[in-house]
Predicted model as a PDB file, atoms N, CA, C, CB and O in Angstrom, pLDDT in the B-factor column:
MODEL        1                                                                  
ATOM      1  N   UNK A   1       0.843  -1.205   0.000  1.00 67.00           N  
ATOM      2  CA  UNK A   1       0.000   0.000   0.000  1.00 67.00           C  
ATOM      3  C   UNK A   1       0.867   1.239   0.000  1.00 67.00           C  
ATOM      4  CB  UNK A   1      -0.948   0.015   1.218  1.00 67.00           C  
ATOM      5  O   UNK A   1       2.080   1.091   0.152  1.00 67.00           O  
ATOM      6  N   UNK A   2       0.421   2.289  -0.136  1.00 78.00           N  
ATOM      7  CA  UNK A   2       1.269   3.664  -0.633  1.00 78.00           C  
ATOM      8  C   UNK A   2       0.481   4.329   0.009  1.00 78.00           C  
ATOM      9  CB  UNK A   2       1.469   4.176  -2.222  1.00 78.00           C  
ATOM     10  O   UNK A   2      -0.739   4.326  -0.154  1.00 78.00           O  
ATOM     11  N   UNK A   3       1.487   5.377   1.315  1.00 93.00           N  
ATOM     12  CA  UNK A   3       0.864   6.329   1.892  1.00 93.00           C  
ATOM     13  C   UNK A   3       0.817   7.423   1.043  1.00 93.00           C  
ATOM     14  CB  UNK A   3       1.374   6.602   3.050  1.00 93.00           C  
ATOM     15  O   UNK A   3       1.648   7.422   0.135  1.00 93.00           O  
ATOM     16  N   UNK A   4       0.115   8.274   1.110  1.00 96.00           N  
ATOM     17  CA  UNK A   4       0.350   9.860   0.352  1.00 96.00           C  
ATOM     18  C   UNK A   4      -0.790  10.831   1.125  1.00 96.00           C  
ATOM     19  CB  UNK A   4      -0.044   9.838  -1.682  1.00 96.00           C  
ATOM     20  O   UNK A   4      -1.968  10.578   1.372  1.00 96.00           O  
ATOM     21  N   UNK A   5      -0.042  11.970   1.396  1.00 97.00           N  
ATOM     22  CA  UNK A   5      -0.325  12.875   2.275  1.00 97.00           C  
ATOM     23  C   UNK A   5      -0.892  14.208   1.195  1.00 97.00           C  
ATOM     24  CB  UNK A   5       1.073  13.137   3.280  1.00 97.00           C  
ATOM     25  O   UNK A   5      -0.376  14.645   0.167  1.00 97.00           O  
ATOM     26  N   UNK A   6      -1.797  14.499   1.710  1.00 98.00           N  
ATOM     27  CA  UNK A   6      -3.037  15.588   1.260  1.00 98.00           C  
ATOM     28  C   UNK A   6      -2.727  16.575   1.699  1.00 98.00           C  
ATOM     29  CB  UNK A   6      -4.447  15.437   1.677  1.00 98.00           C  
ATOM     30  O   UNK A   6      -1.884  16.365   2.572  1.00 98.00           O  
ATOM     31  N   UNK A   7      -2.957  17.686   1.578  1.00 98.00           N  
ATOM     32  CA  UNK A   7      -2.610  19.149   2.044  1.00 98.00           C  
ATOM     33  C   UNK A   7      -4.716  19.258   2.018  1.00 98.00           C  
ATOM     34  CB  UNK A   7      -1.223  20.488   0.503  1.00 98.00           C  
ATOM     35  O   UNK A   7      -5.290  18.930   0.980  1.00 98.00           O  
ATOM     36  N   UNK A   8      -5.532  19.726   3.237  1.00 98.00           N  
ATOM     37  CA  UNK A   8      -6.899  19.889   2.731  1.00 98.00           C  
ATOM     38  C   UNK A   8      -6.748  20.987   4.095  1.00 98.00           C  
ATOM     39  CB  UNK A   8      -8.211  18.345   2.595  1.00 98.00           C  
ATOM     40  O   UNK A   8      -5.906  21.035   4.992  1.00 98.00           O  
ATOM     41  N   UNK A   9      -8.222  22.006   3.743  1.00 98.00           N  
ATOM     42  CA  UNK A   9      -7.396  23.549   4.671  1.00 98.00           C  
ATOM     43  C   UNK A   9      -8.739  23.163   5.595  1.00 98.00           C  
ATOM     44  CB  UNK A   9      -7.241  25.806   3.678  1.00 98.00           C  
ATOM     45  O   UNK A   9      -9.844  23.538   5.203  1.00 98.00           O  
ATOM     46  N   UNK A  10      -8.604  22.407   6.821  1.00 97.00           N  
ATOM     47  CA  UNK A  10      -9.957  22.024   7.419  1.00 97.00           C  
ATOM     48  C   UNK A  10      -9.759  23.347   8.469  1.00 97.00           C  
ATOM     49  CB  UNK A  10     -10.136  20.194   8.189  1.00 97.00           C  
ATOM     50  O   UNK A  10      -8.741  24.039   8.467  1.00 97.00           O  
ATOM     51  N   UNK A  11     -10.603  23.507   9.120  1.00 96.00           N  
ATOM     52  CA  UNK A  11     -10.277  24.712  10.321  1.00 96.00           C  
ATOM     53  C   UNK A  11     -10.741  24.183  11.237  1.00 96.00           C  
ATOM     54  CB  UNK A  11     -10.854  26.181  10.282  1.00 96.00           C  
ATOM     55  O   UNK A  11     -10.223  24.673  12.240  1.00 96.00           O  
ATOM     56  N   UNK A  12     -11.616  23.255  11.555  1.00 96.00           N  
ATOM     57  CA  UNK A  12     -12.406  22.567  12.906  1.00 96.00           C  
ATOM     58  C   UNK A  12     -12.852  21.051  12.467  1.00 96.00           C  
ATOM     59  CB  UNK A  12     -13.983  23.549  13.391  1.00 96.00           C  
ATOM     60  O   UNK A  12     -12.718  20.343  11.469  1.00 96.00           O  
ATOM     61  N   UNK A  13     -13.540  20.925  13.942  1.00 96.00           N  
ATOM     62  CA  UNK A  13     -14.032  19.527  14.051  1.00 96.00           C  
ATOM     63  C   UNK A  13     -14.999  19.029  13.099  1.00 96.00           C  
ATOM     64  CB  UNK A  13     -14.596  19.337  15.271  1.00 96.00           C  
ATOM     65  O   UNK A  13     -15.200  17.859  12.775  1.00 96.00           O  
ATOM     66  N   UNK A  14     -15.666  20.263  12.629  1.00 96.00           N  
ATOM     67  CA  UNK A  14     -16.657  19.176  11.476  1.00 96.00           C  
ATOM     68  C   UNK A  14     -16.010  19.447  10.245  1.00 96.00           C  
ATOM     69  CB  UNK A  14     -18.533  19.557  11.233  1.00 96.00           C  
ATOM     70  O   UNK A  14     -16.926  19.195   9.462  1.00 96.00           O  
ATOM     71  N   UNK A  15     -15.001  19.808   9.515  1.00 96.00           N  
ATOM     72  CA  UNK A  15     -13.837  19.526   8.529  1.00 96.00           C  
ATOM     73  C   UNK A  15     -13.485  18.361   8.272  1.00 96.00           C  
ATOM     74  CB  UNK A  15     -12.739  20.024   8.839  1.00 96.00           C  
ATOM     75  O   UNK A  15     -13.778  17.803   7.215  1.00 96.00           O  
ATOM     76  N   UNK A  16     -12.594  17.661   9.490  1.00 97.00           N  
ATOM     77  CA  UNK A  16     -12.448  16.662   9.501  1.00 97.00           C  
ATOM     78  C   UNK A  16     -13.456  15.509   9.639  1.00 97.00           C  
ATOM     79  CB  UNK A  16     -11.747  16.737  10.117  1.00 97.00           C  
ATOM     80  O   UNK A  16     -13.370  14.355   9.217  1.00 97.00           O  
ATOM     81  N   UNK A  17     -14.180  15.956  10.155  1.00 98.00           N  
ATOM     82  CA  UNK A  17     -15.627  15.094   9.864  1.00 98.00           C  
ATOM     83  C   UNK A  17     -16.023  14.972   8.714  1.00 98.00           C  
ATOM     84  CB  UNK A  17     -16.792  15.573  10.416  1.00 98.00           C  
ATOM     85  O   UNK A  17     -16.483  13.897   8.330  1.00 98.00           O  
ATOM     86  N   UNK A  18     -15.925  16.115   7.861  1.00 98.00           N  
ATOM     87  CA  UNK A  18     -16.500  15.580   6.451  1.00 98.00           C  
ATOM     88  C   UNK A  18     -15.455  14.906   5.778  1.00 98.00           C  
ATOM     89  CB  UNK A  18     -17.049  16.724   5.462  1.00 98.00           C  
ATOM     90  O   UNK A  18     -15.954  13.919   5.237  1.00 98.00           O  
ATOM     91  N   UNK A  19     -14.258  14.970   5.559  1.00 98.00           N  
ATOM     92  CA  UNK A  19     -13.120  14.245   5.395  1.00 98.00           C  
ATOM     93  C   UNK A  19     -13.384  12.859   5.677  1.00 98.00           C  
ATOM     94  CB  UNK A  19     -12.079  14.745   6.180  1.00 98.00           C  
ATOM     95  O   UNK A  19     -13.203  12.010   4.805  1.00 98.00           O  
ATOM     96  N   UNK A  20     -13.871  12.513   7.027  1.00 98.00           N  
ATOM     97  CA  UNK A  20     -14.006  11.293   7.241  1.00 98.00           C  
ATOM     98  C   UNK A  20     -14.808  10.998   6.691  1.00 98.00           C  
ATOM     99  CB  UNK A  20     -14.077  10.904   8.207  1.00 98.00           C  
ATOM    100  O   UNK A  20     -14.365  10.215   5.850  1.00 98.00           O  
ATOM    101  N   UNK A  21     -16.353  11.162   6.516  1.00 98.00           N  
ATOM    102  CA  UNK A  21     -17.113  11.326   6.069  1.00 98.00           C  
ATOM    103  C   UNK A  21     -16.837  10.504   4.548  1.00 98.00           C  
ATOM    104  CB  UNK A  21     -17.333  12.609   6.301  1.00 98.00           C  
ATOM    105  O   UNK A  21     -17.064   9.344   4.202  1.00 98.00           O  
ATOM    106  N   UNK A  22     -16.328  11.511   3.938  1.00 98.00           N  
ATOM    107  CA  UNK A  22     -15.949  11.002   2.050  1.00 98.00           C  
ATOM    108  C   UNK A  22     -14.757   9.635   2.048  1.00 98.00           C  
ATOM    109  CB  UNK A  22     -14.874  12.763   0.927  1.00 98.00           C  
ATOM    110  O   UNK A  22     -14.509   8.865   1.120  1.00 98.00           O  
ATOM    111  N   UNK A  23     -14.314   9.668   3.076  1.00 98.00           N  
ATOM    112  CA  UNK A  23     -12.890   8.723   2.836  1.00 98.00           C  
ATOM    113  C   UNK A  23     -13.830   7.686   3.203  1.00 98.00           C  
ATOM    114  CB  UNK A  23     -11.225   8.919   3.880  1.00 98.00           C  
ATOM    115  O   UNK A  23     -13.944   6.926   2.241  1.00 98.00           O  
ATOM    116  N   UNK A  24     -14.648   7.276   4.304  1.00 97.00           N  
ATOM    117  CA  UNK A  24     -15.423   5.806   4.739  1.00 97.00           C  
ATOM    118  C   UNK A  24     -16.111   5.549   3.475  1.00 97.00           C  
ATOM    119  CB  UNK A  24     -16.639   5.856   6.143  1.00 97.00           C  
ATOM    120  O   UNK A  24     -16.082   4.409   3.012  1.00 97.00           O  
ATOM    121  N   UNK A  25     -16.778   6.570   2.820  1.00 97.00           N  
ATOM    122  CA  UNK A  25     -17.951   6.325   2.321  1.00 97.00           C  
ATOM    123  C   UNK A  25     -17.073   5.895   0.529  1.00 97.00           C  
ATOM    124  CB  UNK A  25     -19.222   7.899   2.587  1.00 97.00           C  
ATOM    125  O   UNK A  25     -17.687   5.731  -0.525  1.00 97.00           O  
ATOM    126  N   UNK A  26     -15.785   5.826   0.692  1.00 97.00           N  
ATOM    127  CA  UNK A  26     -15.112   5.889  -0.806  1.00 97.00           C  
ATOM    128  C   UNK A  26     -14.327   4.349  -0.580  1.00 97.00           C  
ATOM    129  CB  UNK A  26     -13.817   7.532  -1.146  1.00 97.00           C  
ATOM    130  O   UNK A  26     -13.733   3.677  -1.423  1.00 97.00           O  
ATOM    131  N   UNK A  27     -14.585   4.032   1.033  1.00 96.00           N  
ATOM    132  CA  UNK A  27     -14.047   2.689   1.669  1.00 96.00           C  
ATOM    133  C   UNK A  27     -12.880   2.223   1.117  1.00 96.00           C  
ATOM    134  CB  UNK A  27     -14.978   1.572   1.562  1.00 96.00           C  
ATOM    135  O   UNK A  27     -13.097   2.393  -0.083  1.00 96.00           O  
ATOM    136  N   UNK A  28     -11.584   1.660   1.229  1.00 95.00           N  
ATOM    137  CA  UNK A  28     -10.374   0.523   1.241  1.00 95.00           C  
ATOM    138  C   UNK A  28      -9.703   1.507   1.564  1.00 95.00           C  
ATOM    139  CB  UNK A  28      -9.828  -0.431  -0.064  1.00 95.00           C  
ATOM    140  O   UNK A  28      -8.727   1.512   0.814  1.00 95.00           O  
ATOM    141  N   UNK A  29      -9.639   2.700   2.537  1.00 96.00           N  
ATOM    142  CA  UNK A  29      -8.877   3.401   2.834  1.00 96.00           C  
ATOM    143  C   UNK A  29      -8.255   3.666   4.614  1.00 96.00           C  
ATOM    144  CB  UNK A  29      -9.461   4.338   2.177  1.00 96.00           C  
ATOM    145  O   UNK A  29      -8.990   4.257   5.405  1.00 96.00           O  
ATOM    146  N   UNK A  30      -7.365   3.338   4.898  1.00 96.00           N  
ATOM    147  CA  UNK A  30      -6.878   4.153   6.669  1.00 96.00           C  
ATOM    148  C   UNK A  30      -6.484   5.387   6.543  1.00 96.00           C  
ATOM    149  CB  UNK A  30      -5.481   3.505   7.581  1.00 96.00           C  
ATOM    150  O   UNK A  30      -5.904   5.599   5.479  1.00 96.00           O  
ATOM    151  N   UNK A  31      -6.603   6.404   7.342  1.00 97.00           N  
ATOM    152  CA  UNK A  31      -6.233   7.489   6.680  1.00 97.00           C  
ATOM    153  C   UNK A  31      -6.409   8.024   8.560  1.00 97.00           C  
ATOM    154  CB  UNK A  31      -7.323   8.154   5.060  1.00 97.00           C  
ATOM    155  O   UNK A  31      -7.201   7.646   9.423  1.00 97.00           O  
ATOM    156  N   UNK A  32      -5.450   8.876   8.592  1.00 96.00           N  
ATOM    157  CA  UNK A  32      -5.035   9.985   9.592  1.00 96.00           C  
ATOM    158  C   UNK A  32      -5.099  11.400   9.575  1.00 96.00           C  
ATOM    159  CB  UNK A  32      -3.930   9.883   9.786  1.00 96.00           C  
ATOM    160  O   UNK A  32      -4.367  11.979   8.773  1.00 96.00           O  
ATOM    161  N   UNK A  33      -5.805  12.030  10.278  1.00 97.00           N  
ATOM    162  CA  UNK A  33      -5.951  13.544  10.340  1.00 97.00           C  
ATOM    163  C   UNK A  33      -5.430  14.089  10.697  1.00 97.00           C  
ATOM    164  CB  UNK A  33      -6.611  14.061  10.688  1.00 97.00           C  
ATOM    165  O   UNK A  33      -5.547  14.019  11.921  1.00 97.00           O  
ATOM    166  N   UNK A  34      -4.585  14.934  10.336  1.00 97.00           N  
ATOM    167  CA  UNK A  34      -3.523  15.830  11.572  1.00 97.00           C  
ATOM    168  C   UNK A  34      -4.216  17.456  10.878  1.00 97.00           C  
ATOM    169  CB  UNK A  34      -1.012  15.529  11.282  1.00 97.00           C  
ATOM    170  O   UNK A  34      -3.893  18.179   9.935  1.00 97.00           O  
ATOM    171  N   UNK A  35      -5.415  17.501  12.047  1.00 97.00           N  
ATOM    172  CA  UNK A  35      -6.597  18.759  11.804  1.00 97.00           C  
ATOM    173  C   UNK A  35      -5.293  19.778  11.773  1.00 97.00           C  
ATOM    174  CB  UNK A  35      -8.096  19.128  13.339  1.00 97.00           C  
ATOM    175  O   UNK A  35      -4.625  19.968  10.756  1.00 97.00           O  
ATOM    176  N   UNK A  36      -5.019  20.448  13.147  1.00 97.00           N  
ATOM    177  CA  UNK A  36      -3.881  21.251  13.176  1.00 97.00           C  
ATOM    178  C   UNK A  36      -3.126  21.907  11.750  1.00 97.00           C  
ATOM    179  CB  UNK A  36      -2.964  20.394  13.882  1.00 97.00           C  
ATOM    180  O   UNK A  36      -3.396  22.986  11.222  1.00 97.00           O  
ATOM    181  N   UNK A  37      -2.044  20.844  11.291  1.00 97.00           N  
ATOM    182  CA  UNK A  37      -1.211  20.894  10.363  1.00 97.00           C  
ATOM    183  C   UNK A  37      -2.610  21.203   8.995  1.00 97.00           C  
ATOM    184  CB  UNK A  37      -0.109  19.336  10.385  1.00 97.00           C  
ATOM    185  O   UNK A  37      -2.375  22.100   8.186  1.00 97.00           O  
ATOM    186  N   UNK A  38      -3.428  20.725   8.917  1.00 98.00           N  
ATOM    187  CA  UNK A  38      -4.117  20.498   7.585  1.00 98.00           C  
ATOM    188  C   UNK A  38      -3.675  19.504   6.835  1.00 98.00           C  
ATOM    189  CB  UNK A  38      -4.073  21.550   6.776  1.00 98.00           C  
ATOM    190  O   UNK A  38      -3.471  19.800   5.658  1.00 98.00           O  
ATOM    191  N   UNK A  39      -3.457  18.366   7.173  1.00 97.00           N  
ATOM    192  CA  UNK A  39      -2.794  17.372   6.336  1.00 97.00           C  
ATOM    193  C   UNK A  39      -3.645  16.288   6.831  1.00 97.00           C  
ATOM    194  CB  UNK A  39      -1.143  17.169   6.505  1.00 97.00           C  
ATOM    195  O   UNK A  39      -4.064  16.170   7.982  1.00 97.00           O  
ATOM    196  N   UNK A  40      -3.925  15.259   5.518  1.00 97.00           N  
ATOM    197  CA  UNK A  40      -4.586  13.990   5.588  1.00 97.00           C  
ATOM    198  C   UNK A  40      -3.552  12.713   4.991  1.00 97.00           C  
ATOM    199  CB  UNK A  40      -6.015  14.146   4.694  1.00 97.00           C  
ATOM    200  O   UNK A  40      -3.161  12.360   3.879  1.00 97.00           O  
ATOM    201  N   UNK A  41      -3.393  12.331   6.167  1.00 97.00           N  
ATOM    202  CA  UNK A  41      -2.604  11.006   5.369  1.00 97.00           C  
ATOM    203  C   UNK A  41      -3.138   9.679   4.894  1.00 97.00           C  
ATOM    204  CB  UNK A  41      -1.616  10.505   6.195  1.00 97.00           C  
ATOM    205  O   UNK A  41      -3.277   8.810   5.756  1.00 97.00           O  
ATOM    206  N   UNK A  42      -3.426   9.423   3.765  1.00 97.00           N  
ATOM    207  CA  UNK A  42      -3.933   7.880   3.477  1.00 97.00           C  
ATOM    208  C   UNK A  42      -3.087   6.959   2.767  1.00 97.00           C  
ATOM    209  CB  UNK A  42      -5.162   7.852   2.665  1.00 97.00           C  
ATOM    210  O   UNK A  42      -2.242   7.066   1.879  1.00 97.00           O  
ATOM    211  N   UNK A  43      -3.613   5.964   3.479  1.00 95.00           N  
ATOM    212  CA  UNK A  43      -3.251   4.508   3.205  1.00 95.00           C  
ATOM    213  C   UNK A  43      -4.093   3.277   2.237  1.00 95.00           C  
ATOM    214  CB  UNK A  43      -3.216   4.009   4.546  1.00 95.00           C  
ATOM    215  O   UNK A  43      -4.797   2.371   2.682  1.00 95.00           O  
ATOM    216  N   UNK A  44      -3.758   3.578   0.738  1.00 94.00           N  
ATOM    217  CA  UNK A  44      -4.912   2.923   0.206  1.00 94.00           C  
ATOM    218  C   UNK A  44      -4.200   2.284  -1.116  1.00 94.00           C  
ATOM    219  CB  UNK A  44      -6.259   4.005  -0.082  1.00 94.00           C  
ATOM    220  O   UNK A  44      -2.995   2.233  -1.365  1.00 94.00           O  
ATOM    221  N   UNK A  45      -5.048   1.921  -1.712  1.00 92.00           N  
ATOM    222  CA  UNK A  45      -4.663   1.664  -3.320  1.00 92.00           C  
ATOM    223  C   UNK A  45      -5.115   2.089  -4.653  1.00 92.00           C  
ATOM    224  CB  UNK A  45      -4.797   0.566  -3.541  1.00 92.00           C  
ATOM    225  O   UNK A  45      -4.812   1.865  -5.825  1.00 92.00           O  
ATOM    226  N   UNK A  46      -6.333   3.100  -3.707  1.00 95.00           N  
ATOM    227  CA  UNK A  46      -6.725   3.983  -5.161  1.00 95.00           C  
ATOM    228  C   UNK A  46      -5.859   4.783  -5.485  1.00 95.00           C  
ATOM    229  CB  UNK A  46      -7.927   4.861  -5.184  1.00 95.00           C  
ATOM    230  O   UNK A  46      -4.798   4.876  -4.868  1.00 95.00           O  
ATOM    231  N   UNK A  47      -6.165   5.510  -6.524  1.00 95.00           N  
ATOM    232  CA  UNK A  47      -4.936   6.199  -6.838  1.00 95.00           C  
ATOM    233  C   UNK A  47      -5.292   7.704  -6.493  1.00 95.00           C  
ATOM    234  CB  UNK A  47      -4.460   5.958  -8.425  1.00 95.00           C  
ATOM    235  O   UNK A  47      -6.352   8.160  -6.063  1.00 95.00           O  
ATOM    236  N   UNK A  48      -3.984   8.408  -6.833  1.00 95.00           N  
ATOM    237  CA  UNK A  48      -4.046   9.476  -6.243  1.00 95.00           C  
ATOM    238  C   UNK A  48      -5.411  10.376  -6.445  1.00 95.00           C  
ATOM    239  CB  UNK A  48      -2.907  10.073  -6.616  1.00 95.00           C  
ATOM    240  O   UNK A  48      -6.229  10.882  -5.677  1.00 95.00           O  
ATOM    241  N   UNK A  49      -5.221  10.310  -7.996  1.00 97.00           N  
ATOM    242  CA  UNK A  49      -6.620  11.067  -8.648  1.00 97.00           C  
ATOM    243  C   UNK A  49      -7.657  10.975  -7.883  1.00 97.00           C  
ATOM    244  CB  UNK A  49      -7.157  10.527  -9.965  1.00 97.00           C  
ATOM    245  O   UNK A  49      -8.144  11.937  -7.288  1.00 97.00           O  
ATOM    246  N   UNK A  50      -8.199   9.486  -7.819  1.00 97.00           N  
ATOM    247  CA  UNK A  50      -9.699   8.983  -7.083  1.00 97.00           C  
ATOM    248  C   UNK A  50      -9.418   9.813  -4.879  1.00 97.00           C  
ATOM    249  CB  UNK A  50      -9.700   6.201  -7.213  1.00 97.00           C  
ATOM    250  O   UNK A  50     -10.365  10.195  -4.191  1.00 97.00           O  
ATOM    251  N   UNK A  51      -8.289   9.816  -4.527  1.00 97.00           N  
ATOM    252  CA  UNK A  51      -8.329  10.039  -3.501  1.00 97.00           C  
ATOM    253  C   UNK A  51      -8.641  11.597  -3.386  1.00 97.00           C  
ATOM    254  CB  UNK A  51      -7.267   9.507  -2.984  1.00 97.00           C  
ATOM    255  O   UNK A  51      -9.382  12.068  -2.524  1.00 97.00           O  
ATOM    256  N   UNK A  52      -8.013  12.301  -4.319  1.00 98.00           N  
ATOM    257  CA  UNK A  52      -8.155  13.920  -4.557  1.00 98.00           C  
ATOM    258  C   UNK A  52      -9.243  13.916  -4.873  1.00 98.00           C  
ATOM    259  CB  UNK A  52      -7.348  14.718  -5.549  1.00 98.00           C  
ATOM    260  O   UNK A  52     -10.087  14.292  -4.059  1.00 98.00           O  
ATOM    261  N   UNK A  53      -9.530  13.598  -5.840  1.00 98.00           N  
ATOM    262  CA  UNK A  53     -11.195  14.109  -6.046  1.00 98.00           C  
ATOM    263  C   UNK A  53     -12.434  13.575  -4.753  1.00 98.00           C  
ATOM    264  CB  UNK A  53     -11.791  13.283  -7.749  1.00 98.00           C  
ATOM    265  O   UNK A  53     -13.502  14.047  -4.364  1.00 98.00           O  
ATOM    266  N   UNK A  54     -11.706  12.494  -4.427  1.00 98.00           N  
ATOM    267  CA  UNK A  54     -13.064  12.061  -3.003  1.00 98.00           C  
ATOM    268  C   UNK A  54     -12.984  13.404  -2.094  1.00 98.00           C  
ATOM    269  CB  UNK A  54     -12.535  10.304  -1.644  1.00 98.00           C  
ATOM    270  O   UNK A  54     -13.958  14.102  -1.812  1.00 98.00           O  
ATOM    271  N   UNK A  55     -11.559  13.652  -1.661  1.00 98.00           N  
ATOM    272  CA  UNK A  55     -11.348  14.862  -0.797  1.00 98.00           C  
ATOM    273  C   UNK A  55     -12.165  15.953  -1.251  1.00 98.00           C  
ATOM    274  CB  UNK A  55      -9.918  15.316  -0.771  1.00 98.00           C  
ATOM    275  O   UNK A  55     -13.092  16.442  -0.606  1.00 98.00           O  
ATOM    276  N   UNK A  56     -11.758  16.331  -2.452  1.00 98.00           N  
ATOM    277  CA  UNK A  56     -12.445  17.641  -2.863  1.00 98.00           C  
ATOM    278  C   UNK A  56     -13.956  17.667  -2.957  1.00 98.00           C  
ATOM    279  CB  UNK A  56     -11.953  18.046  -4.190  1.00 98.00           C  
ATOM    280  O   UNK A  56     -14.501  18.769  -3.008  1.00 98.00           O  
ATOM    281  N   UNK A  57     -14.638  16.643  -2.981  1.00 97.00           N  
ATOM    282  CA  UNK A  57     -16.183  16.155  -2.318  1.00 97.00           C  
ATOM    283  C   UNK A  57     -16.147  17.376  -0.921  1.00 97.00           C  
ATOM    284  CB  UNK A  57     -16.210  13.946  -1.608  1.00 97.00           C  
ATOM    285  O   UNK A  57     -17.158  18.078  -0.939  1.00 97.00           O  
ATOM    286  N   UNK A  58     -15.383  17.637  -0.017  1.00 97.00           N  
ATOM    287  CA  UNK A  58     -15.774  18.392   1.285  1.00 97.00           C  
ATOM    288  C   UNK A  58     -16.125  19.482   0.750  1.00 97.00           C  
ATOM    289  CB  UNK A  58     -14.743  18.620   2.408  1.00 97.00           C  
ATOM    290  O   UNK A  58     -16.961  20.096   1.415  1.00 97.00           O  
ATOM    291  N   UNK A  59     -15.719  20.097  -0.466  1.00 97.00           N  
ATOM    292  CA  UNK A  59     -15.875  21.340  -0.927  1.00 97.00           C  
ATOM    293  C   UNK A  59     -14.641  21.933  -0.245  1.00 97.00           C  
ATOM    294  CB  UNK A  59     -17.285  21.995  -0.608  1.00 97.00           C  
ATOM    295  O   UNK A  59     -14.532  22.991  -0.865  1.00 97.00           O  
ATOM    296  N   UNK A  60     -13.601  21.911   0.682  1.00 97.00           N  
ATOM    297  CA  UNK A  60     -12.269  22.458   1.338  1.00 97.00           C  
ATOM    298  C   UNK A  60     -11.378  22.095  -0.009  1.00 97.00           C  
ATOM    299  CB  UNK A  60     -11.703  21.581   3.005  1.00 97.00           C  
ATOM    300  O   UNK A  60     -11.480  21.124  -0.759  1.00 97.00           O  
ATOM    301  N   UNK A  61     -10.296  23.434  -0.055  1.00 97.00           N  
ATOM    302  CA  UNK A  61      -9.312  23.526  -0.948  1.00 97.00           C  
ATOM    303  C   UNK A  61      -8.273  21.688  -0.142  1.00 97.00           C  
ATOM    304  CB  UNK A  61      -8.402  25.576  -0.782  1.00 97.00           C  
ATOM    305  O   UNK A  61      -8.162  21.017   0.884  1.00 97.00           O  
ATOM    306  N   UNK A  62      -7.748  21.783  -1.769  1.00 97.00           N  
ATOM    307  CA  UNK A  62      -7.321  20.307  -1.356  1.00 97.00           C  
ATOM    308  C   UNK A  62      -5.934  20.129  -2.216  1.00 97.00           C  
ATOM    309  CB  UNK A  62      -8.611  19.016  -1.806  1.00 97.00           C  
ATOM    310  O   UNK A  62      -6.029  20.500  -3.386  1.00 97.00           O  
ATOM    311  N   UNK A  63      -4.622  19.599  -1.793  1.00 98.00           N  
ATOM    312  CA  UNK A  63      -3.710  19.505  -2.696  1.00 98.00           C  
ATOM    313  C   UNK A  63      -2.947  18.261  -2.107  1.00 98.00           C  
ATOM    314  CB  UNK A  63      -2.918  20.840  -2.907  1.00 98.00           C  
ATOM    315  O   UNK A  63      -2.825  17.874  -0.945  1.00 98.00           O  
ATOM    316  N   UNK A  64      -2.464  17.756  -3.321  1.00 98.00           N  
ATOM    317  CA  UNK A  64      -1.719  16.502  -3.280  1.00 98.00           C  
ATOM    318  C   UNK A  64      -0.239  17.031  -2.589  1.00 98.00           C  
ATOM    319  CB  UNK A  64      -1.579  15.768  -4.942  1.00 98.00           C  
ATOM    320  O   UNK A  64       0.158  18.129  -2.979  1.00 98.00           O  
ATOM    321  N   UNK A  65       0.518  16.364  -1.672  1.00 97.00           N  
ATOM    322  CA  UNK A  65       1.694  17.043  -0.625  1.00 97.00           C  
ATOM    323  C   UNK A  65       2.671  15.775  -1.647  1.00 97.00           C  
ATOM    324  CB  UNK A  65       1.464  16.818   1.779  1.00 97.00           C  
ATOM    325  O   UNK A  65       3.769  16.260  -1.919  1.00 97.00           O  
ATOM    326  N   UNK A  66       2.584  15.042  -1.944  1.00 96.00           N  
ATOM    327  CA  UNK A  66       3.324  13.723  -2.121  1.00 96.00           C  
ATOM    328  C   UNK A  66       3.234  12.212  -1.242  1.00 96.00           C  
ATOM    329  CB  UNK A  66       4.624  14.160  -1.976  1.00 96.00           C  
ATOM    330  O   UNK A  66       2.533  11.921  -0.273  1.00 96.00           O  
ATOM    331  N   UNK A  67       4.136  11.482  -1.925  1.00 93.00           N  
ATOM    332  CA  UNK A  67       4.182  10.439  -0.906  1.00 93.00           C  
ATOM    333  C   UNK A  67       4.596  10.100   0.127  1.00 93.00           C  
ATOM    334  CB  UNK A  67       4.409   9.812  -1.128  1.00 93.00           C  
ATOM    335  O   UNK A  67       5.805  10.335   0.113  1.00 93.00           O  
ATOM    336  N   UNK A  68       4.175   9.477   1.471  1.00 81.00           N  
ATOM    337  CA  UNK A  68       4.573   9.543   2.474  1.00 81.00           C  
ATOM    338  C   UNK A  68       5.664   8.430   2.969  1.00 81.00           C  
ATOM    339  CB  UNK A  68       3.540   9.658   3.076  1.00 81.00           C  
ATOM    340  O   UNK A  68       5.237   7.693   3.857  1.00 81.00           O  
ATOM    341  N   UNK A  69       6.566   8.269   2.677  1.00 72.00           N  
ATOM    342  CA  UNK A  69       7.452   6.939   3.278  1.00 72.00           C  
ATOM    343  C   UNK A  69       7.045   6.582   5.114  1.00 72.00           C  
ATOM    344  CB  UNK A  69       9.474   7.466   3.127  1.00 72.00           C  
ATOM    345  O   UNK A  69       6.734   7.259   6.094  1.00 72.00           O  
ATOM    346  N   UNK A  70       7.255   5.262   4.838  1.00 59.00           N  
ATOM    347  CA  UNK A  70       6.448   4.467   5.756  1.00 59.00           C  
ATOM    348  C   UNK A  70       6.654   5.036   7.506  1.00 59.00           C  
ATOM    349  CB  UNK A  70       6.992   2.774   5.503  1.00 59.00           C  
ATOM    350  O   UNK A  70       6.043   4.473   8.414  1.00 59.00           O  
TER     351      UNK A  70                                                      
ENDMDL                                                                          
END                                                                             
């Protein structure tokens, strides 16, 4: 599996809620919130595209950071 870390500009608790929100509902994904930083890290096998565009579902600005080594 291939981590890759999201840049998404959440500001609070229901941000990351919708985040979670799109990532369960897009399912084969683990994924970590670091609200603070604005960064989403997932763990999946879709590809980047399908993960960016699920993100950008929150309607929050959203950018691909790269890949995350393990």
């Amino acid at each position: 599996f291939q981590k890759h870390e999201f840049f998404v500009d959440m500001t609070c608790e229901g941000c990351s809620n919708a985040v979670t929100r799109v990532l369960q509902k897009l399912g084969g994904v683990n994924f970590d919130i670091d609200l603070p930083n604005k960064k989403v890290c997932i763990d999946s096998q879709h590809t980047v595209d399908t993960l960016l565009e699920t993100l950008k579902k929150t309607g929050k600005n959203t950018s691909y950071l790269g890949e995350k080594s393990a």
